[in-house]
C-alpha positions in Angstrom: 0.0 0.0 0.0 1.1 3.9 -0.6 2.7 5.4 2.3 1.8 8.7 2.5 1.7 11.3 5.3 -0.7 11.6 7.9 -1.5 15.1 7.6 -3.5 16.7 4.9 -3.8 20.6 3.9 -5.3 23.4 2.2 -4.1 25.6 -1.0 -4.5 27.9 1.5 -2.2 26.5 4.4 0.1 24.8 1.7 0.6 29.3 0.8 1.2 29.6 4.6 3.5 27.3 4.6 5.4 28.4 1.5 5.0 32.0 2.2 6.4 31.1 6.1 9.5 29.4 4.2 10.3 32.0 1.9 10.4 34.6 5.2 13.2 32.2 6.2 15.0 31.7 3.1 16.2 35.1 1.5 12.2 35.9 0.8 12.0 33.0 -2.0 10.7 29.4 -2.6 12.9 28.7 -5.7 14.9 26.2 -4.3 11.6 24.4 -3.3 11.0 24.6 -7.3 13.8 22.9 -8.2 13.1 20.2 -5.4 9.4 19.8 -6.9 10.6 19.7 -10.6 13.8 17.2 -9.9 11.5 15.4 -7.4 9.5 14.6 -11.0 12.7 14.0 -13.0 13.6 11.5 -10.8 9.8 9.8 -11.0 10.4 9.8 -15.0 14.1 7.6 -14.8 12.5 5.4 -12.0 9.8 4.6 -15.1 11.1 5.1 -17.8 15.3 5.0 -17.0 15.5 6.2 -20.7 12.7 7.7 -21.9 12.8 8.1 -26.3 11.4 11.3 -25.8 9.7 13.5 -22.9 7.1 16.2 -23.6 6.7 18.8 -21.1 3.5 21.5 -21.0 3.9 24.3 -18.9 1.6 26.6 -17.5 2.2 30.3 -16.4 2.4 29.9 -12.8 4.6 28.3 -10.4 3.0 25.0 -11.5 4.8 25.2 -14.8 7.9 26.5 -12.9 8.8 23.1 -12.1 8.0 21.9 -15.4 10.7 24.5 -16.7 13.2 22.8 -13.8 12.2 19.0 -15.6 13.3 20.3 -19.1 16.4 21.7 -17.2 17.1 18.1 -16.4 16.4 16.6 -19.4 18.1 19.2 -20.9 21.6 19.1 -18.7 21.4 15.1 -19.5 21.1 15.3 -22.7 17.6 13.7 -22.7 15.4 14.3 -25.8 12.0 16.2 -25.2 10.3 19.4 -26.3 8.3 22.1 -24.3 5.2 23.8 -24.7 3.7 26.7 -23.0 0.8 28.2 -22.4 2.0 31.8 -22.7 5.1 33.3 -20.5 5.4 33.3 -17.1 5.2 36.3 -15.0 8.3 38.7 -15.4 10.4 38.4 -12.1 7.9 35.5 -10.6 10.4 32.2 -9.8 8.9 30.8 -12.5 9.9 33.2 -14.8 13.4 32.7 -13.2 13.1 28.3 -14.1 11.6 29.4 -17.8 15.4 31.5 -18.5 17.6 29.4 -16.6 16.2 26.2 -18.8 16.4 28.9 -22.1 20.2 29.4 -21.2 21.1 26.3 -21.5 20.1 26.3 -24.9 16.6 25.0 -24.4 13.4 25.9 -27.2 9.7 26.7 -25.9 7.0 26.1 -28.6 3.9 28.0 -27.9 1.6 25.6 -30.3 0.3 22.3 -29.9 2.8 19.9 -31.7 0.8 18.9 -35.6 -1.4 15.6 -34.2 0.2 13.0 -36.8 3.8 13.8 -35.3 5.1 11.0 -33.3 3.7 10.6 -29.7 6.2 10.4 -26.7 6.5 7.9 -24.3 6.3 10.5 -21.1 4.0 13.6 -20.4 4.6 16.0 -17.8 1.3 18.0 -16.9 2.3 21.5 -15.8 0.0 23.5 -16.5 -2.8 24.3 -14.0 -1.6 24.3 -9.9 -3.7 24.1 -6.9 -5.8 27.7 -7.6 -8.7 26.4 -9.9 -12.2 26.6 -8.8 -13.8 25.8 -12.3 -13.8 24.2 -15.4 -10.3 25.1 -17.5 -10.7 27.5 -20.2 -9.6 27.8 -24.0 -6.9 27.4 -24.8 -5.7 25.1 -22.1 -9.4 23.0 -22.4 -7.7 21.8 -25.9 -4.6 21.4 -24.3 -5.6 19.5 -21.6 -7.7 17.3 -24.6 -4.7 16.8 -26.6 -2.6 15.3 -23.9 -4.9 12.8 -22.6 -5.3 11.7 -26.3 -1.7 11.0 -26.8 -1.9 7.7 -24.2 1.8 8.8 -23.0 2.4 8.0 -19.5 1.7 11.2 -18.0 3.2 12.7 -14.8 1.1 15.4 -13.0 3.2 18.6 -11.3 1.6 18.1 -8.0 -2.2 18.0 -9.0 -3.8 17.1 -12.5 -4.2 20.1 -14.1 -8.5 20.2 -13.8 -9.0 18.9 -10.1 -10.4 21.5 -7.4 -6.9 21.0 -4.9 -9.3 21.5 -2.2 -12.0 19.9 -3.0 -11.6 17.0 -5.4 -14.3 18.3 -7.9 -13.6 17.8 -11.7 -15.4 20.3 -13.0 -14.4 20.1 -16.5 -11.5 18.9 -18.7 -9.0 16.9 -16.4 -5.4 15.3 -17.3 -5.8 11.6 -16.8 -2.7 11.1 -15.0 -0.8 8.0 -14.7 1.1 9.4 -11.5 0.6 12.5 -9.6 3.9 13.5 -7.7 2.6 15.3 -4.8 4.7 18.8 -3.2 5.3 20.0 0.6 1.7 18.5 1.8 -1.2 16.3 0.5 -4.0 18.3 -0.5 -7.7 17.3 -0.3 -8.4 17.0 -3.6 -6.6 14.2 -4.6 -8.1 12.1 -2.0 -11.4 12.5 -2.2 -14.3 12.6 -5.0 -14.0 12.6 -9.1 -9.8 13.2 -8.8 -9.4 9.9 -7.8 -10.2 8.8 -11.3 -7.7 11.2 -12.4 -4.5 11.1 -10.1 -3.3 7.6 -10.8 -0.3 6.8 -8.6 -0.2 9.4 -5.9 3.6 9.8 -4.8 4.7 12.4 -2.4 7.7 15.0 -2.3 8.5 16.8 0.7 10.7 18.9 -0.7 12.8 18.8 3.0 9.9 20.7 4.5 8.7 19.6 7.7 5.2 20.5 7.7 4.9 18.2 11.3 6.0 21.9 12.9 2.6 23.5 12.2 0.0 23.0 14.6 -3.3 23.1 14.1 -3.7 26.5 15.6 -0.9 28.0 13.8 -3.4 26.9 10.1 -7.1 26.8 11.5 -7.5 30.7 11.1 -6.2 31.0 7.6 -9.0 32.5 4.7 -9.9 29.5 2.6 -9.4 26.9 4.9 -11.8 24.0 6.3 -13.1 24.5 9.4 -11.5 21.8 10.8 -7.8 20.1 10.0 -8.1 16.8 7.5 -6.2 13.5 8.5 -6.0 10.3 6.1 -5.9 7.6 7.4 -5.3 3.6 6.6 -5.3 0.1 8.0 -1.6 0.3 9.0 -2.4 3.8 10.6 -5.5 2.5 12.4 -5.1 -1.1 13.6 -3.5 -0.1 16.9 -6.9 0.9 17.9 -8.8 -2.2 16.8 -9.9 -4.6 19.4 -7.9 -6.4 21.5 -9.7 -9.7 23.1 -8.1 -10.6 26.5 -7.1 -14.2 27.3 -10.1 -15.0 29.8 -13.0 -13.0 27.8 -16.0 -14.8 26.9 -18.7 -14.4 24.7 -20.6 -11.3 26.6 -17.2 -9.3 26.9 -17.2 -8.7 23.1 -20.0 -6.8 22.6 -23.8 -7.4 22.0 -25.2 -6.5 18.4 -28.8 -5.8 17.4 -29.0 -5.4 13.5 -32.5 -4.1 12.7 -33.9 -4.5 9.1 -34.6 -7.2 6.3 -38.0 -6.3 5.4 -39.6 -9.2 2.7 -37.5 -9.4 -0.6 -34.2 -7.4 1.5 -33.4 -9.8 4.0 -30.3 -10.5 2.1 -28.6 -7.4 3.5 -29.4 -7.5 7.2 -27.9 -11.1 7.1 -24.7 -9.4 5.4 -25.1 -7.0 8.1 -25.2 -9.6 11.1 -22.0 -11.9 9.5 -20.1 -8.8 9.5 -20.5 -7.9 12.8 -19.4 -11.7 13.7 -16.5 -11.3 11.7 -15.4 -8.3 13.2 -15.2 -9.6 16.6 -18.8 -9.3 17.9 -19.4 -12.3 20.7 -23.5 -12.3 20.1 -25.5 -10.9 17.3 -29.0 -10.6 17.2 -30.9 -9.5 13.8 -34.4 -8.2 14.2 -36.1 -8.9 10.7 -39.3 -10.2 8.7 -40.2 -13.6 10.1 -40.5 -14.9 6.2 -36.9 -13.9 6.3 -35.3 -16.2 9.4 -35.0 -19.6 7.6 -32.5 -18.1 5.1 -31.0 -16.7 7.4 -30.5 -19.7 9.9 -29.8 -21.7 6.4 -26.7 -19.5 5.5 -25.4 -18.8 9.5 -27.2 -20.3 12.2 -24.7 -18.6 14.4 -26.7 -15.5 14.1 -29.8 -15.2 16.8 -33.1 -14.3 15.2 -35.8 -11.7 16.3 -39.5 -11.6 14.6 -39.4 -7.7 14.4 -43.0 -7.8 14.1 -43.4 -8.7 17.6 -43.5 -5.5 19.8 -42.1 -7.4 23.1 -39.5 -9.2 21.2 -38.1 -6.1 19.6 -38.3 -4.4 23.6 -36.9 -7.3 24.9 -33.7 -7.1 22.1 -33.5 -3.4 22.2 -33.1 -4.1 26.0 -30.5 -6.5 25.5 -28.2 -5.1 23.0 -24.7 -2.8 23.7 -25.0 -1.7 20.1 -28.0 -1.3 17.3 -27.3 -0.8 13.7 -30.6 0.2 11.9 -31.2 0.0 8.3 -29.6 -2.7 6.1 -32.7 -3.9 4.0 -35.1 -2.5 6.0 -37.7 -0.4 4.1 -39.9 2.0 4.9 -43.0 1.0 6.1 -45.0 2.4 9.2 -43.6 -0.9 11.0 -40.3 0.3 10.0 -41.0 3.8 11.9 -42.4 2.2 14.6 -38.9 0.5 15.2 -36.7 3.3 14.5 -38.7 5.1 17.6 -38.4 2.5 19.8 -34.4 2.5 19.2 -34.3 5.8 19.5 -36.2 5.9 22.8 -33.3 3.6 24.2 -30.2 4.8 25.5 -28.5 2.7 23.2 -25.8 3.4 20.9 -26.7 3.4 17.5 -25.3 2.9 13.8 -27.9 4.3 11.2 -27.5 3.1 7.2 -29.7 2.6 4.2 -33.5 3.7 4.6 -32.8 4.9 8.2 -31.2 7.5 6.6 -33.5 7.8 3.8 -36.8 8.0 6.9 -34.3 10.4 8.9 -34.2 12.4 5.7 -38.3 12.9 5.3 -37.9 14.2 8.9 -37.3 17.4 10.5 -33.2 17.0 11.7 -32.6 15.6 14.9 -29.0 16.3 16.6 -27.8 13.5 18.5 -24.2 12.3 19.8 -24.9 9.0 20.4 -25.6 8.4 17.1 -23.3 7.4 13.7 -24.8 7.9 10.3 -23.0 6.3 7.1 -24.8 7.7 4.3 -23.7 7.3 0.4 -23.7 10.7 -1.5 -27.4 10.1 -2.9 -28.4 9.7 0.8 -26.5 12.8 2.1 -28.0 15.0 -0.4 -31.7 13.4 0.5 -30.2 14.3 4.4 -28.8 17.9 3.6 -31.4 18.9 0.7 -29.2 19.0 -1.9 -28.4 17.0 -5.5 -26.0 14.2 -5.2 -23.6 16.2 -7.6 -23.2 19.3 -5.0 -22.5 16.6 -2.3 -19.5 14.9 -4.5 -18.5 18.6 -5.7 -17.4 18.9 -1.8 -17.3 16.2 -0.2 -15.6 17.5 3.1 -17.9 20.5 3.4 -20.5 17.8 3.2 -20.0 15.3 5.7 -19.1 18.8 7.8 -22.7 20.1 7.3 -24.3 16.8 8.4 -22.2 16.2 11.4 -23.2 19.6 12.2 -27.0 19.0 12.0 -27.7 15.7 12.8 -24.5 15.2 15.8 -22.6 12.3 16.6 -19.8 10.6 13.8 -20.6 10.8 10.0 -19.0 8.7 7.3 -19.7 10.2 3.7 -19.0 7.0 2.0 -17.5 7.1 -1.7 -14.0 6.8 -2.9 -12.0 8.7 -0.3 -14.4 8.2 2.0 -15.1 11.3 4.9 -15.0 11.1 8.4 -16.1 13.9 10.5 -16.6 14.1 14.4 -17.2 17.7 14.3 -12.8 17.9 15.7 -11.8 16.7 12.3 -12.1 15.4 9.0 -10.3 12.0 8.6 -10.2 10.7 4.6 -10.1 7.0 4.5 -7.3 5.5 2.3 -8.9 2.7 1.5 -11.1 0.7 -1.0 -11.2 -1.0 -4.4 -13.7 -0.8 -7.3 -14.4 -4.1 -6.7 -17.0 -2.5 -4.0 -19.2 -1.0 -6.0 -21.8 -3.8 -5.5 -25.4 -4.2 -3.6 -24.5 -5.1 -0.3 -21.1 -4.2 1.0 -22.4 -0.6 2.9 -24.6 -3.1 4.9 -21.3 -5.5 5.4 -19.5 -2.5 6.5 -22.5 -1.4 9.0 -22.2 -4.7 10.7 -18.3 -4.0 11.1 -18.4 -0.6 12.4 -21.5 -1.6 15.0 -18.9 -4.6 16.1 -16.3 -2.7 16.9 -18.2 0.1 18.9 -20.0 -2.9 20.8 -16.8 -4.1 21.6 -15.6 -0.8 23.2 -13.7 1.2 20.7 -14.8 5.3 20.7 -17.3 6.3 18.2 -14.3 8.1 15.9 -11.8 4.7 16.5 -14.9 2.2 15.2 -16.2 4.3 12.2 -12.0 4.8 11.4 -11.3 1.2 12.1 -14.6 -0.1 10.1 -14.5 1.9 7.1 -10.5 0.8 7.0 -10.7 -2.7 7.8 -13.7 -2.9 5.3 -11.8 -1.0 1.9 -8.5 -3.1 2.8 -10.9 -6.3 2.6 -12.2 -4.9 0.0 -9.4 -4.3 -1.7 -7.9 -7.6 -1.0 -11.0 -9.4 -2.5 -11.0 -7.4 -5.8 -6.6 -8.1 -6.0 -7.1 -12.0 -5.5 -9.8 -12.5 -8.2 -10.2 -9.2 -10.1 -12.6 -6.5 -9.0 -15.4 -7.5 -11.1 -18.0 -9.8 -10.1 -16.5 -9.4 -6.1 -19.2 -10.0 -3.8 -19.6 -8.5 0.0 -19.6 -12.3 1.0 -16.2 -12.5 -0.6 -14.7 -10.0 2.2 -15.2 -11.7 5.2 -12.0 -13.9 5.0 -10.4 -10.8 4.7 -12.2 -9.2 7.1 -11.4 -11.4 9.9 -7.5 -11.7 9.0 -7.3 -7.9 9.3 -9.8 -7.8 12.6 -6.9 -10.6 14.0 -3.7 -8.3 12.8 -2.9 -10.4 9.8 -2.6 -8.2 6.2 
């Protein structure tokens, strides 16, 4: 897996942080260019150790500053390429500065698009748009941006591909399909998160010898621009020192007591998914409240599950009563039976786990803030929860999961790629996950995990964290092993309880 840092930033702390540097270095960042553009160089050899020939498209900024440093290299090495730019850079900007140094060493800067039945090159460095866009890119750099992704070079992005919202993640136009990003001085939101994961390929990370550890969280949380609260990622390795640990003399009722609630007829399927998780995860009983027409499959395909006939009114009071934990929502309608059992959870003092139409009945209601509550809703069901099109949820994702935490209390996971954490302290993106779970089924699996692990005592942060990461390394795992289509949720839960037990 990518090792990244821990700590992710703003455009507008990343200018802090460079503006902070320069105050201690002689008022400039240039040497932080040449870092950034030999930091690429260096990503080129490693692929390609001789590259036939390496076009590089530069912008006017500071992005296509550190393209002018890579055609330095390839220049001083003799290596063939050509350059293209998008009009000059700033007179007396350090880009400007990289744009003559790489002319005095004898280097030519085309201004046009090379004729489209010239030969193709086997490398493409993107330089042309940094971390400031907020919208779609404009003529001529739309074309550009066309052009490059239709020569099928293997193309390195200049810290972001040129057409991703830095901040955000949005796409909001024409993108460069990278085939690695090469990340400078911090990880920015936007390539975490949202469309730009589609986009960044491999994300590799340059420090440029900056350590960004020294800034606190007070020193960045004021600046104009910036979330309201600091962004972590976060990953299996970083995670499982939190995950459960089960002591030599525990039994059964030590490791927490599950009540999944939900397989109406024709969805019991997914509160059996649900219940297996939670077993896999570490859970010592699990109860699952569901349609009586639904209990023989479900003692058919794991008769270590317990069975409650949610219909019945003194058997649902009786399991509400007994459960630590109750996860509500994994195929479970929305009936007026259905209401009737959401209330009598939420009556309890029980913690709870809400998914699926939980969220979609919490949705047709007026908000309710509550902190012992964790919601997990997919985009379509945040934008039902928040009022808004599914787009503007994906078109900020943080923001997003921010807004609900803020209205309805407790922990919120935005699931998605880059899925977003947010207790209301922080945002934590999950590094995590595989396209071999887009299927029916696995939020419901990954209910079950995250209700396990708060039933067996972790915090309300550590079990949505340590669910959402155990479930996208499973996930991931599944889809590596036998290819990512046709992967089932079923197909995690070897994976799931290797990862629960330490074992990667």
């Amino acid at each position: 897996m990518r090792n990244l840092p821990r700590r992710v930033f703003t455009t507008a702390q990343i200018k802090f942080i460079e503006a902070d540097y320069a105050n201690s270095h002689n008022g400039h960042t240039y040497d932080l260019m040449e870092k950034a553009g030999l930091a690429v160089f260096k990503h080129i050899l490693s692929v390609k150790p001789k590259p036939d020939e390496v076009w590089i498209f530069c912008g006017k900024g500071n992005n296509g500053g550190d393209g002018y440093i890579v055609a330095s290299c390839l220049k001083e090495r003799g290596l063939r390429h050509r350059v293209f730019a998008v009009g000059k850079p700033r007179q007396g900007t350090e880009a400007s500065t990289a744009c003559e140094y790489y002319l005095s060493l004898g280097g030519v800067i085309e201004e046009r698009l090379p004729d489209e039945q010239v030969k193709k090159p086997d490398v493409i460095v993107d330089a042309l748009l940094g971390t400031g866009i907020s919208s779609s890119p404009r003529a001529p750099l739309d074309d550009w941006i066309y052009f490059i992704n239709k020569c099928h070079a293997y193309t390195v992005a200049v810290d972001i591909p040129s057409g991703v919202c830095a901040d955000t993640g949005h796409v909001p136009g024409d993108c460069i399909n990278a085939s690695a990003t090469v990340c400078m001085l911090g990880l920015k939101p936007g390539l975490l998160t949202g469309d730009a994961v589609d986009y960044v390929g491999q994300l590799l990370f340059a420090s440029l010898d900056v350590d960004t550890s020294t800034y606190s969280d007070e020193d960045l949380e004021s600046l104009q621009g910036a979330l309201p609260l600091p962004v972590f990622l976060s990953s299996y390795e970083s995670s499982c020192e939190d995950l459960p640990k089960r002591a030599i003399s525990s039994n059964k009722g030590d490791n927490g007591k599950v009540l999944i609630v939900g397989g109406s007829q024709g969805m019991g399927g997914a509160a059996i998914i649900s219940g297996i998780g939670a077993l896999r995860a570490g859970s010592g009983l699990v109860k699952v409240a569901l349609d009586p027409i639904n209990i023989p499959a479900l003692n058919s395909v794991c008769p270590e599950l317990m069975t409650v006939n949610y219909l019945d009114d003194e058997a649902i009071d009786s399991a509400i009563q007994w459960a630590d934990v109750i996860a509500l929502g994994p195929g479970l309608g929305q009936s007026s039976r259905v209401r009737e059992l959401l209330n009598r959870a939420y009556a309890s003092d029980k913690y709870i786990v809400c998914d699926a139409d939980s969220l979609n009945i919490m949705a047709k209601d007026s908000p309710s803030y509550n902190e012992r509550r964790i919601i997990t809703p997919h985009p379509g069901e945040a934008g039902r929860l928040l009022g808004v099109s599914t787009e503007e949820v994906n078109a900020d994702r943080l923001m997003a999961a921010y807004t609900l935490q803020q209205r309805y209390g407790g922990v919120v996971l935005l699931k998605g790629a880059g899925s977003v954490i947010c207790n209301g302290k922080r945002f934590v993106i999950i590094d995590e996950g595989s396209p071999a779970m887009a299927v029916g089924g696995m939020g419901d699996l990954l209910t079950g995990i995250i209700a396990s692990f708060l039933g067996q005592g972790l915090t309300f942060s550590q079990s949505v964290i340590c669910g959402a990461c155990v479930h996208g390394r499973a996930g991931f795992l599944a889809g590596e092993k036998e290819g990512p289509v046709g992967t089932f949720p079923s197909d995690l839960n070897y994976f799931v309880r290797r990862l629960v037990n330490g074992r990667s």
